[in-house]
PDB file of N, CA, C and O in Angstrom:
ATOM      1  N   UNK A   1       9.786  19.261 -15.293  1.00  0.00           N
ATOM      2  CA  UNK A   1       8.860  19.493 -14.220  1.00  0.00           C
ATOM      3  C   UNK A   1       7.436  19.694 -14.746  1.00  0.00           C
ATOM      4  O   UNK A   1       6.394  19.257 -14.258  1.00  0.00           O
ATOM      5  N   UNK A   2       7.629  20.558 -16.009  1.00  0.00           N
ATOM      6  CA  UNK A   2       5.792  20.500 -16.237  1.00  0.00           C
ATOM      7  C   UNK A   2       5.455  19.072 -16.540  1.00  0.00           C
ATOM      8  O   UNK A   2       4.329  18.968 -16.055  1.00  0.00           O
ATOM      9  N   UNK A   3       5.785  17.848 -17.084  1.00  0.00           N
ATOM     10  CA  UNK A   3       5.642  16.958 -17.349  1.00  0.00           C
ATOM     11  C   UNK A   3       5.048  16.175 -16.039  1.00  0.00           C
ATOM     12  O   UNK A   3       3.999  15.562 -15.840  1.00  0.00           O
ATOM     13  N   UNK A   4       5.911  16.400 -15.434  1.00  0.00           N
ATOM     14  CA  UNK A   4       5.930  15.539 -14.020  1.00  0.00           C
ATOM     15  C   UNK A   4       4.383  16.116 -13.618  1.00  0.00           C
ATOM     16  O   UNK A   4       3.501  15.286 -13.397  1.00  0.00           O
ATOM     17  N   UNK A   5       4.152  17.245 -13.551  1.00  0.00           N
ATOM     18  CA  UNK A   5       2.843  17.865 -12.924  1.00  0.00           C
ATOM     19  C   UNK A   5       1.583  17.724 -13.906  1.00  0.00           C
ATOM     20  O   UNK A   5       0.476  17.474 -13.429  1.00  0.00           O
ATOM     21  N   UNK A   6       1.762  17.883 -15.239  1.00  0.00           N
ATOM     22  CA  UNK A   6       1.041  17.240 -15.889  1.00  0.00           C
ATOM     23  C   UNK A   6       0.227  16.004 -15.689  1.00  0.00           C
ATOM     24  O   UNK A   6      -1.004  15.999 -15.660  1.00  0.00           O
ATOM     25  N   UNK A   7       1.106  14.806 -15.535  1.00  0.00           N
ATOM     26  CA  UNK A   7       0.861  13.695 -15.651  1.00  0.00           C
ATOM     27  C   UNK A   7       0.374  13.241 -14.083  1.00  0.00           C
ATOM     28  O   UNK A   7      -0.467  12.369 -13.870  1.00  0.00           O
ATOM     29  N   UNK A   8       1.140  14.082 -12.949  1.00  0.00           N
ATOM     30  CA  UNK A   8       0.726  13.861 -11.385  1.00  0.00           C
ATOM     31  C   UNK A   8      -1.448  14.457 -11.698  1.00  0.00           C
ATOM     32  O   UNK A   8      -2.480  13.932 -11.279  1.00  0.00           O
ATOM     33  N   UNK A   9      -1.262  15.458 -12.409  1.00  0.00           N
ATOM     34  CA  UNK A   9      -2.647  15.956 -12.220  1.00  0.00           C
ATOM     35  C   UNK A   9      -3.757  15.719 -13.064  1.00  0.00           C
ATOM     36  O   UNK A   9      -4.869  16.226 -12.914  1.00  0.00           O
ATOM     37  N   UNK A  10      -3.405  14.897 -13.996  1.00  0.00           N
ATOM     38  CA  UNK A  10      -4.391  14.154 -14.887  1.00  0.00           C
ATOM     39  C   UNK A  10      -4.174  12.513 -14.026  1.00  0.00           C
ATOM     40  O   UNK A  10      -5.054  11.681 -14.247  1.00  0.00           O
ATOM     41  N   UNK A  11      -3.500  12.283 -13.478  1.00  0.00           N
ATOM     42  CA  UNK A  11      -4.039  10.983 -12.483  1.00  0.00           C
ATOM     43  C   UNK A  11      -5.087  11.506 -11.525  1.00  0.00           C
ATOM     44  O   UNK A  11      -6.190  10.963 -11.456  1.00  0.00           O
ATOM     45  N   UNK A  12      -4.844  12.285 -10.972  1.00  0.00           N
ATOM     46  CA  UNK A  12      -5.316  12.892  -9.425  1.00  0.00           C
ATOM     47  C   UNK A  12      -6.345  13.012 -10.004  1.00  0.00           C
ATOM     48  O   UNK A  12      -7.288  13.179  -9.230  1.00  0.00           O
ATOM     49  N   UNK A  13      -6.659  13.001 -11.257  1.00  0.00           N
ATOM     50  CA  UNK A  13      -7.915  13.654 -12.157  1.00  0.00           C
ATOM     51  C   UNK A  13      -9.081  12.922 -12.275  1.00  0.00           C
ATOM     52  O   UNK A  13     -10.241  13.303 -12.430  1.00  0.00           O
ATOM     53  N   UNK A  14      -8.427  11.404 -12.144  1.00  0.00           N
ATOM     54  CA  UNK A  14      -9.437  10.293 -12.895  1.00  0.00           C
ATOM     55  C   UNK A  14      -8.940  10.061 -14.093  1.00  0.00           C
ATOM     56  O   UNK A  14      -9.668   9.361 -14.797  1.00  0.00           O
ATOM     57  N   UNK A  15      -7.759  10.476 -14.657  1.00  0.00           N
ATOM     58  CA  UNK A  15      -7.602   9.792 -16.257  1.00  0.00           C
ATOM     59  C   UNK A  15      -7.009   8.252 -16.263  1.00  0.00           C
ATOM     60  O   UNK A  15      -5.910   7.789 -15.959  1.00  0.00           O
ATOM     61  N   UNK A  16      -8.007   7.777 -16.657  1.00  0.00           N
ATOM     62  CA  UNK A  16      -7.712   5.920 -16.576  1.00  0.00           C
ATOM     63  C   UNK A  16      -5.956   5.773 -16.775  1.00  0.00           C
ATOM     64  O   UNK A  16      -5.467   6.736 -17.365  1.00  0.00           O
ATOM     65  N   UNK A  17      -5.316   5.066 -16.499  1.00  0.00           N
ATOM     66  CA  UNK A  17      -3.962   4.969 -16.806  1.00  0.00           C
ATOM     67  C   UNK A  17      -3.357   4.751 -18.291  1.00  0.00           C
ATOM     68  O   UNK A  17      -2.385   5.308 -18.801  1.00  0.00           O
ATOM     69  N   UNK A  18      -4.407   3.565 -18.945  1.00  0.00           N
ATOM     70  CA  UNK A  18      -3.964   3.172 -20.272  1.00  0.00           C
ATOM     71  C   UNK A  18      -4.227   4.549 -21.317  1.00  0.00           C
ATOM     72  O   UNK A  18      -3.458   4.760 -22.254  1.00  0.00           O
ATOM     73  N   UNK A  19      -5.308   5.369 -21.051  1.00  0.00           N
ATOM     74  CA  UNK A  19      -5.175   6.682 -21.617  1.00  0.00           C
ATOM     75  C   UNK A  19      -4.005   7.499 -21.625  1.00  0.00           C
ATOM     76  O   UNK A  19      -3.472   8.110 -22.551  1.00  0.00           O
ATOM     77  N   UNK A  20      -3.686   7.389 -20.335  1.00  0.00           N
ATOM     78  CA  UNK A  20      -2.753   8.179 -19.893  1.00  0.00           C
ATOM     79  C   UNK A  20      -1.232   8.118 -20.777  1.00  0.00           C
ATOM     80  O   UNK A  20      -0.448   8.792 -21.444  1.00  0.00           O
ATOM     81  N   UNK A  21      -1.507   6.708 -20.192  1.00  0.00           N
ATOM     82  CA  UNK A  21       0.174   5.915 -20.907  1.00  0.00           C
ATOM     83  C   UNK A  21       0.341   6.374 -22.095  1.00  0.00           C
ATOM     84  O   UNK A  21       1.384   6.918 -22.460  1.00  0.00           O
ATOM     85  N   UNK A  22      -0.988   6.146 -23.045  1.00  0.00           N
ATOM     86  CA  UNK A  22      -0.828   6.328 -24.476  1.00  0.00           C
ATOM     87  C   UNK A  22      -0.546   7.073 -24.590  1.00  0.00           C
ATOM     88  O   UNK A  22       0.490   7.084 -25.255  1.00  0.00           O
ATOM     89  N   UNK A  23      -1.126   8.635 -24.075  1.00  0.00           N
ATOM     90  CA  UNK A  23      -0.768   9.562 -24.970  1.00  0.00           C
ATOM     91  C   UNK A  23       0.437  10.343 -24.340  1.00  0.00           C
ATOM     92  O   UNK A  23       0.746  11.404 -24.884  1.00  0.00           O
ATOM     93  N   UNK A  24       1.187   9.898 -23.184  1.00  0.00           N
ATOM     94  CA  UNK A  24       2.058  10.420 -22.830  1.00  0.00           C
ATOM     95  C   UNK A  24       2.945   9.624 -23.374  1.00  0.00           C
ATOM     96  O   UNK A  24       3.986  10.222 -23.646  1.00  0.00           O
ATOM     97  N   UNK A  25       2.942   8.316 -23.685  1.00  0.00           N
ATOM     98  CA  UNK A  25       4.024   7.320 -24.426  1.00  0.00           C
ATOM     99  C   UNK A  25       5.375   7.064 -23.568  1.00  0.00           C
ATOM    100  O   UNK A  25       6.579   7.143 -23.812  1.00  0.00           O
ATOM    101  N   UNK A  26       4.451   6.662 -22.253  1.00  0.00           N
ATOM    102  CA  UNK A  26       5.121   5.992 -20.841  1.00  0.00           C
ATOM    103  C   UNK A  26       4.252   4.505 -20.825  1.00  0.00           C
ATOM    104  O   UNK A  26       3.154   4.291 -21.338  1.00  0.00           O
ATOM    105  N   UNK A  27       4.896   3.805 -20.261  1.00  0.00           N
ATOM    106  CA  UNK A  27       4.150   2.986 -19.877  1.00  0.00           C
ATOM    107  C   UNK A  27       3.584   2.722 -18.194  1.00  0.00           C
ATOM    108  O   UNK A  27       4.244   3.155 -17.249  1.00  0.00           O
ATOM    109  N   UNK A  28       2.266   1.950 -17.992  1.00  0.00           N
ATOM    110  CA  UNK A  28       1.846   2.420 -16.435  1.00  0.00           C
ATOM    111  C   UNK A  28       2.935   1.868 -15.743  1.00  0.00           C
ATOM    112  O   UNK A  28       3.058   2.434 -14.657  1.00  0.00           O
ATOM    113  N   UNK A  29       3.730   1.042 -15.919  1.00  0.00           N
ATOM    114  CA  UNK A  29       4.601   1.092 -14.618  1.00  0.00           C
ATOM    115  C   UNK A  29       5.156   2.121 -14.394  1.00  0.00           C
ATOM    116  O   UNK A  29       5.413   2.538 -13.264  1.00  0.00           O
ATOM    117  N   UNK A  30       5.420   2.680 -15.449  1.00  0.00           N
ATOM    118  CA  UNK A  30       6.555   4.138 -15.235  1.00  0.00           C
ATOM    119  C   UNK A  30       5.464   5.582 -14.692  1.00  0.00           C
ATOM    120  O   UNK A  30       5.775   6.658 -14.181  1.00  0.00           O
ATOM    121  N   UNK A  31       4.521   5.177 -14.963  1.00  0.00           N
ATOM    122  CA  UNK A  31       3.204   6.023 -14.570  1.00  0.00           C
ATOM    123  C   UNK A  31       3.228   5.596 -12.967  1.00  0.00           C
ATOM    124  O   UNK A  31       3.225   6.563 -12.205  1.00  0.00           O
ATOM    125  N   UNK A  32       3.245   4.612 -12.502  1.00  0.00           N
ATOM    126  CA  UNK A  32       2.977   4.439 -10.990  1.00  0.00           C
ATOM    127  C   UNK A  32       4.524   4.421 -10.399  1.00  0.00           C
ATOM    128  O   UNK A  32       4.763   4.797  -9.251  1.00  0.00           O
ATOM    129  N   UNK A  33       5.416   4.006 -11.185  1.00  0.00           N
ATOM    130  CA  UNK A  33       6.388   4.393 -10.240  1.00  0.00           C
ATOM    131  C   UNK A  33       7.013   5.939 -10.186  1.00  0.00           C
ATOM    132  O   UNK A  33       7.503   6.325  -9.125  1.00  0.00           O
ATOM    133  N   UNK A  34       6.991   6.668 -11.153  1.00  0.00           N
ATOM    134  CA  UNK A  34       7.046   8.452 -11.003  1.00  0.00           C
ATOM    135  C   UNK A  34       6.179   9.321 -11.008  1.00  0.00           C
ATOM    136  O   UNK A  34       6.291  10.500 -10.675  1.00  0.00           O
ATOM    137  N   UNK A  35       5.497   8.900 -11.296  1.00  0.00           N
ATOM    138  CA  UNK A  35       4.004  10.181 -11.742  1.00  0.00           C
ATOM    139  C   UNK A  35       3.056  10.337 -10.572  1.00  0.00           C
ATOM    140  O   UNK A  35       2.821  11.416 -10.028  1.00  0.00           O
ATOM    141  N   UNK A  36       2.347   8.760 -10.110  1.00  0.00           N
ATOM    142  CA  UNK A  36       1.372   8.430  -9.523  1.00  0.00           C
ATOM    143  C   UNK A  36       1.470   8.440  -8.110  1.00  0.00           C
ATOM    144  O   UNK A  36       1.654   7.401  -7.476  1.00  0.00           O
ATOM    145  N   UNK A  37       1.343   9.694  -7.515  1.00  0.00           N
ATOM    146  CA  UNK A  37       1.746  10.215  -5.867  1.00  0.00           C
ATOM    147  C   UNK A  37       0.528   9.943  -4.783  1.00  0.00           C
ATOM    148  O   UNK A  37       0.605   9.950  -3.554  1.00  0.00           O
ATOM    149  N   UNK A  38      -0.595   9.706  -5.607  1.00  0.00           N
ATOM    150  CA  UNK A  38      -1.401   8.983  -4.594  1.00  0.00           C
ATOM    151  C   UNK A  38      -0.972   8.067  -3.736  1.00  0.00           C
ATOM    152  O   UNK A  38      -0.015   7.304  -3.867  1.00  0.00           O
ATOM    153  N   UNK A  39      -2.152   8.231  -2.333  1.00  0.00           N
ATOM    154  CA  UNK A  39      -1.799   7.189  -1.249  1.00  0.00           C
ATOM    155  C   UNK A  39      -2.840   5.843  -2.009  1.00  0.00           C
ATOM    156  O   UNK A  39      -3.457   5.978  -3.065  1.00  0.00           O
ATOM    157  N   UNK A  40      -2.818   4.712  -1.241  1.00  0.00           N
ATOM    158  CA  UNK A  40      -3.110   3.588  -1.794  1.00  0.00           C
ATOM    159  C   UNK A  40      -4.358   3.639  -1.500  1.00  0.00           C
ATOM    160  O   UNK A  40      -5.085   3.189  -2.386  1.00  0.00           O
ATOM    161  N   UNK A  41      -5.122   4.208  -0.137  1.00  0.00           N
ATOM    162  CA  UNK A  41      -6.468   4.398  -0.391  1.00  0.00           C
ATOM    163  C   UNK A  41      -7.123   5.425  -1.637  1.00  0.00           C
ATOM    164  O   UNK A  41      -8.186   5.344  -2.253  1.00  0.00           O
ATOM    165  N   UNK A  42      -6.076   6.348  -1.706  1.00  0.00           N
ATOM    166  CA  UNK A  42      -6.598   7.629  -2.966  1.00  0.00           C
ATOM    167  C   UNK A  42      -6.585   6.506  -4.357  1.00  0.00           C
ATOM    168  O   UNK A  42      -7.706   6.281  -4.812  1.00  0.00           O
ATOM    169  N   UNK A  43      -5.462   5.827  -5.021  1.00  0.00           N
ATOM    170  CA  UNK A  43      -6.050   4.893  -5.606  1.00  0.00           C
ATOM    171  C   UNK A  43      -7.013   3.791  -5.646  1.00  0.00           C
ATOM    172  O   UNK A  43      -7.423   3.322  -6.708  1.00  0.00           O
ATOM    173  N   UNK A  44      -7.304   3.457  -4.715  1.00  0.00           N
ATOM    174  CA  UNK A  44      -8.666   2.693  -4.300  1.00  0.00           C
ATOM    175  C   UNK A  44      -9.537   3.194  -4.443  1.00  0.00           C
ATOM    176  O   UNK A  44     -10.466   2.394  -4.558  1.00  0.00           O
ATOM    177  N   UNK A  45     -10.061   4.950  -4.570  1.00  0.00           N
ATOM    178  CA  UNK A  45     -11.108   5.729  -4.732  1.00  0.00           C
ATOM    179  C   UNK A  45     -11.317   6.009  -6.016  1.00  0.00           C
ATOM    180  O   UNK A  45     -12.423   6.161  -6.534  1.00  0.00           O
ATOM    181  N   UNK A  46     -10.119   6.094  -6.627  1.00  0.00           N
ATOM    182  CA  UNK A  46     -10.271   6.206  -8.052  1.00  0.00           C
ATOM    183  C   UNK A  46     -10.903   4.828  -8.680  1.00  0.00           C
ATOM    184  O   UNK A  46     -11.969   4.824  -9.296  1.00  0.00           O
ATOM    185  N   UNK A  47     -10.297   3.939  -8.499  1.00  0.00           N
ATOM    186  CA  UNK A  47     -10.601   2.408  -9.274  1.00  0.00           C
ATOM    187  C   UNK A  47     -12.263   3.076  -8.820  1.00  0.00           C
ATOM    188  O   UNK A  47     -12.996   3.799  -9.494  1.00  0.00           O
ATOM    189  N   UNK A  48     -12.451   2.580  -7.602  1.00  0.00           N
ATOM    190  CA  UNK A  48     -14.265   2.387  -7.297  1.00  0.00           C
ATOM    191  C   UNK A  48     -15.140   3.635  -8.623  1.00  0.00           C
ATOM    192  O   UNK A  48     -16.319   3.434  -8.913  1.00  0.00           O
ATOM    193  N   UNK A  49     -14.634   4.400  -9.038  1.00  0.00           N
ATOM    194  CA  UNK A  49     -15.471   5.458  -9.828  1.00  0.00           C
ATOM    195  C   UNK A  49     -15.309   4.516 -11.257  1.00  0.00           C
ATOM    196  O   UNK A  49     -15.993   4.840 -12.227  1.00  0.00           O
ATOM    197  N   UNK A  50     -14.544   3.548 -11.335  1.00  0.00           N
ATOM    198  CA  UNK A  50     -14.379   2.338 -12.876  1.00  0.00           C
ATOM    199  C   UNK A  50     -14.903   1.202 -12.552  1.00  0.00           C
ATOM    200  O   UNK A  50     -15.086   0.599 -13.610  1.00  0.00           O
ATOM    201  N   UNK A  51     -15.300   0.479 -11.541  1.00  0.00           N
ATOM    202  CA  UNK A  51     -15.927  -0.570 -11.398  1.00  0.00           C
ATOM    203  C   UNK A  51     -17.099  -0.953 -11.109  1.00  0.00           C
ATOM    204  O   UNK A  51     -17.588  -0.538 -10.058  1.00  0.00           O
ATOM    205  N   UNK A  52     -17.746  -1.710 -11.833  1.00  0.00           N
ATOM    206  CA  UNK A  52     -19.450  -1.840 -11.151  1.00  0.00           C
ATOM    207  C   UNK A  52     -19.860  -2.162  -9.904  1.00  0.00           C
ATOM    208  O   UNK A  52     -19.475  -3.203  -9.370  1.00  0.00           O
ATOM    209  N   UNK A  53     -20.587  -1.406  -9.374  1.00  0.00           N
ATOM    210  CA  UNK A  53     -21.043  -1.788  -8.130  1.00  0.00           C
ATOM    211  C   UNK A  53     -21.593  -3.071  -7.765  1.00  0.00           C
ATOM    212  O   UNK A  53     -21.497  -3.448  -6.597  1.00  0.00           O
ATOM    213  N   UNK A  54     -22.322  -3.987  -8.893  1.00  0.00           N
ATOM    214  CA  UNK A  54     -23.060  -5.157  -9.101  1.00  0.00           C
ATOM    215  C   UNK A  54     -22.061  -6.303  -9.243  1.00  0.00           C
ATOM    216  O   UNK A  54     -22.553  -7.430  -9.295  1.00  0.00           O
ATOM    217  N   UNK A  55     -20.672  -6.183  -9.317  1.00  0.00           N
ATOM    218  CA  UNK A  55     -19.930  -7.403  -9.620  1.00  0.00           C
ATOM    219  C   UNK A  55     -19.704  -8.033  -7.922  1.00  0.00           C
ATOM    220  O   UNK A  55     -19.100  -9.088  -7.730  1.00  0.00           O
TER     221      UNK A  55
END
């Protein structure tokens, strides 16, 4: 369980996924299919804080 909350609250956080993955030594699918409890707009809010506004 701390794991699980760990990893739920460093997403919720903004920690890019491939960070994530690494140092938890999951990979992101396994990151979005257990960890990652966001709704699909809450991930959509996150991406926009990683992408340029100019593309």
């Amino acid at each position: 369980m701390i794991r699980t909350g760990s990893l739920t609250a460093h997403l919720d956080a903004g920690t890019p996924k491939p960070v994530l993955s690494d140092r938890a030594d999951a990979t992101e699918q396994t990151l979005d299919r257990h960890y990652d409890q966001a709704s699909k707009r809450e991930q959509m809010l996150r991406r926009e804080d990683f992408i340029a506004e100019d593309l």
